[in-house]
Rosetta silent file (secondary structure, phi, psi, omega in degrees, C-alpha in Angstrom):
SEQUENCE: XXXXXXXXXXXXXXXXXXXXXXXXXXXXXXXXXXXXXXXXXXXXXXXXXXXXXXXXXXXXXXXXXXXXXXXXXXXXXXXX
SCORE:     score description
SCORE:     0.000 S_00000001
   1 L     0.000  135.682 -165.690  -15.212   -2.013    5.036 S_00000001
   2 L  -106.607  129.419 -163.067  -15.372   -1.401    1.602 S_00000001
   3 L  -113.055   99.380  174.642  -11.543   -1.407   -0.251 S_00000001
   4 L   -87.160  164.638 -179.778  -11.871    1.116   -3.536 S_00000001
   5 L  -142.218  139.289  139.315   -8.668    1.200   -5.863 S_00000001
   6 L   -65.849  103.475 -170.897   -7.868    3.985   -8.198 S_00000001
   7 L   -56.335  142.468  178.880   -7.443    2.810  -11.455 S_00000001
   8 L    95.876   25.288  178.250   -3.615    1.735  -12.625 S_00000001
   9 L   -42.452  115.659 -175.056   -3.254    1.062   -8.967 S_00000001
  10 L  -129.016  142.649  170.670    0.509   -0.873   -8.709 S_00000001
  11 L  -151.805  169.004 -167.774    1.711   -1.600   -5.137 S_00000001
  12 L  -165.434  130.146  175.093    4.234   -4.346   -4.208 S_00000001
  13 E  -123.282  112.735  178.448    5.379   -5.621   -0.676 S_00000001
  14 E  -109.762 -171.199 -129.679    9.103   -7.499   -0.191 S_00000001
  15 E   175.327   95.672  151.115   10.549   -8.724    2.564 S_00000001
  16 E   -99.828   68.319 -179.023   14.803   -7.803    3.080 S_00000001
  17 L    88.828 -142.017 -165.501   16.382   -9.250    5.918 S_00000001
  18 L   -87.795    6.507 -172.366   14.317   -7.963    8.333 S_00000001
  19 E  -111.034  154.227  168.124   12.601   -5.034    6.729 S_00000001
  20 E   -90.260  121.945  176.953    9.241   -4.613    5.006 S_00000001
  21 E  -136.141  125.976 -174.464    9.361   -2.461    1.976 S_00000001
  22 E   -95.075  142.657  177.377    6.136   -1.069    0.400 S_00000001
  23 L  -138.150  104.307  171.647    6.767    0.398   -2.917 S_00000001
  24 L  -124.866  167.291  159.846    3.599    1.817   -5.328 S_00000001
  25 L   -98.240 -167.323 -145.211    2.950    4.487   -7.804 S_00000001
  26 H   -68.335  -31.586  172.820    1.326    7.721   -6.924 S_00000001
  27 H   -33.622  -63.888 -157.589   -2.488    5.649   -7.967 S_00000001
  28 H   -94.735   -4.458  158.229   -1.365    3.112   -5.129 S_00000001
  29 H   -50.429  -67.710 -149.720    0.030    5.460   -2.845 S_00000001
  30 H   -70.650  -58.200 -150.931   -3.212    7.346   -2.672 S_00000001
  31 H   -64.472  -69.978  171.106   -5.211    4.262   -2.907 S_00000001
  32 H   -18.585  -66.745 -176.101   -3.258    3.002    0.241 S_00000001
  33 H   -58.698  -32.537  169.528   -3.523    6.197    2.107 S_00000001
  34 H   -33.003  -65.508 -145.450   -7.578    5.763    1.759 S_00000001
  35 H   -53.744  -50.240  177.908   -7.511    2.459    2.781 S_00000001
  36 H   -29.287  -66.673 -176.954   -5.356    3.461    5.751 S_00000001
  37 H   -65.257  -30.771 -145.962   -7.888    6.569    6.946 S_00000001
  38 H   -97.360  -53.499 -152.502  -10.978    3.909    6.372 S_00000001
  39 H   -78.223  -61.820 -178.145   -9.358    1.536    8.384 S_00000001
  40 H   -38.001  -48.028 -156.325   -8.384    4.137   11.630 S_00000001
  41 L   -96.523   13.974  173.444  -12.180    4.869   11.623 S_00000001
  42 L  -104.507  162.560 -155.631  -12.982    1.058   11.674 S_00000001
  43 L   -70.628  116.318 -169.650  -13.727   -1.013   14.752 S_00000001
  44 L   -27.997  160.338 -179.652  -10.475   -2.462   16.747 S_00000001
  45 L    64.385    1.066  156.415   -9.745   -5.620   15.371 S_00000001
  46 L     0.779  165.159  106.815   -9.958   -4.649   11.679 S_00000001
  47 L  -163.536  166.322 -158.859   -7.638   -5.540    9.373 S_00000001
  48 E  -126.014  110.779  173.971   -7.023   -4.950    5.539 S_00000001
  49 E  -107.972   87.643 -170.747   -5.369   -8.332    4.221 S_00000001
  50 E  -121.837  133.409  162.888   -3.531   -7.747    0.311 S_00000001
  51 L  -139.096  169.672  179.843   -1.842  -10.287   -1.682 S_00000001
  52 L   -15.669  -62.441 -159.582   -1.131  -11.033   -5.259 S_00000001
  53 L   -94.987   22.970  164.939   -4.374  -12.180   -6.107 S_00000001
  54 L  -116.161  -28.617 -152.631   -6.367   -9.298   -4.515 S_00000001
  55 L   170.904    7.170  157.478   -4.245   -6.300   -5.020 S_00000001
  56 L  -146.035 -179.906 -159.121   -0.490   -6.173   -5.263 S_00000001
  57 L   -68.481  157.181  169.838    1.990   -7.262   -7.768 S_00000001
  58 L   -39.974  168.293 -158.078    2.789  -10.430   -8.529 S_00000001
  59 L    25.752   38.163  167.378    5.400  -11.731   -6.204 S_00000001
  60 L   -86.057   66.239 -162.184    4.537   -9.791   -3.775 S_00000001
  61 L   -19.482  152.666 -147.479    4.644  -11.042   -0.258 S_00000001
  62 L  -112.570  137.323 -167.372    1.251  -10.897    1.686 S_00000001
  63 E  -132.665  125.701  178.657    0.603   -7.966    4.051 S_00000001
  64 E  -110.834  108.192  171.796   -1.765   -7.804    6.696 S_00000001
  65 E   -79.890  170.254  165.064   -2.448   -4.060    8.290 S_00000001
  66 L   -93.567  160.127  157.601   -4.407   -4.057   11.745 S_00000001
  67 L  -100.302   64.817 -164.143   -6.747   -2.294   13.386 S_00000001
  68 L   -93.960  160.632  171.957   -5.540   -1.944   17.210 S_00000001
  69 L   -70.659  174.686 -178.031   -7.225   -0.424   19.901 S_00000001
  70 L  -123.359  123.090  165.464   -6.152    3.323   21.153 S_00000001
  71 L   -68.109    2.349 -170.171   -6.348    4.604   24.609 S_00000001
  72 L  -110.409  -16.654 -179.720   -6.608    8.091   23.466 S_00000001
  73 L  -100.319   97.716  168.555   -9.596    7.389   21.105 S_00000001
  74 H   -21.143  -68.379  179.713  -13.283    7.659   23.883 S_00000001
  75 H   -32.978  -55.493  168.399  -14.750    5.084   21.231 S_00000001
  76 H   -49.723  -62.959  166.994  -12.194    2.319   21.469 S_00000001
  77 H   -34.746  -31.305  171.608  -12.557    2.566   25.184 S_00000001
  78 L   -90.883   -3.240  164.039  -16.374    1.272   24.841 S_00000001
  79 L   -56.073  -26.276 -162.531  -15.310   -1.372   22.840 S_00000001
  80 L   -86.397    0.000    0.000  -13.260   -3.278   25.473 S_00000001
């Protein structure tokens, strides 16, 4: 899977208590939502892995999305 950025891309991931909070500007919003749609059309077991030194701000805490399978998506079923 190929991971494009928009340039002036800023995106940042903390960690509060128990919540996750993503915070970007509208570059890494969009850039995000790509990744996001790229990833739903990629093969169960996926995943999109961003930290500091790939692709969000410094001190950012490292966030891994997934790829799980779907029972509602025919494809996923011939995966298993």
């Amino acid at each position: 899977m190929d991971i494009e950025w928009i340039e002036g891309s800023e995106i940042r991931a903390d960690i509060y208590g128990s919540e996750v909070v993503i915070t970007a500007n509208r570059e890494g919003l969009i850039s995000l939502a790509k990744h996001l749609v790229d990833l739903a059309e990629a093969s169960p077991g996926s995943h999109i892995h961003y930290d500091e030194f790939n692709s969000l701000e410094e001190g950012s805490v490292q966030l891994i999305i997934g790829r799980s399978a779907s029972s509602s998506d025919p494809e996923d079923e011939q995966d298993r």
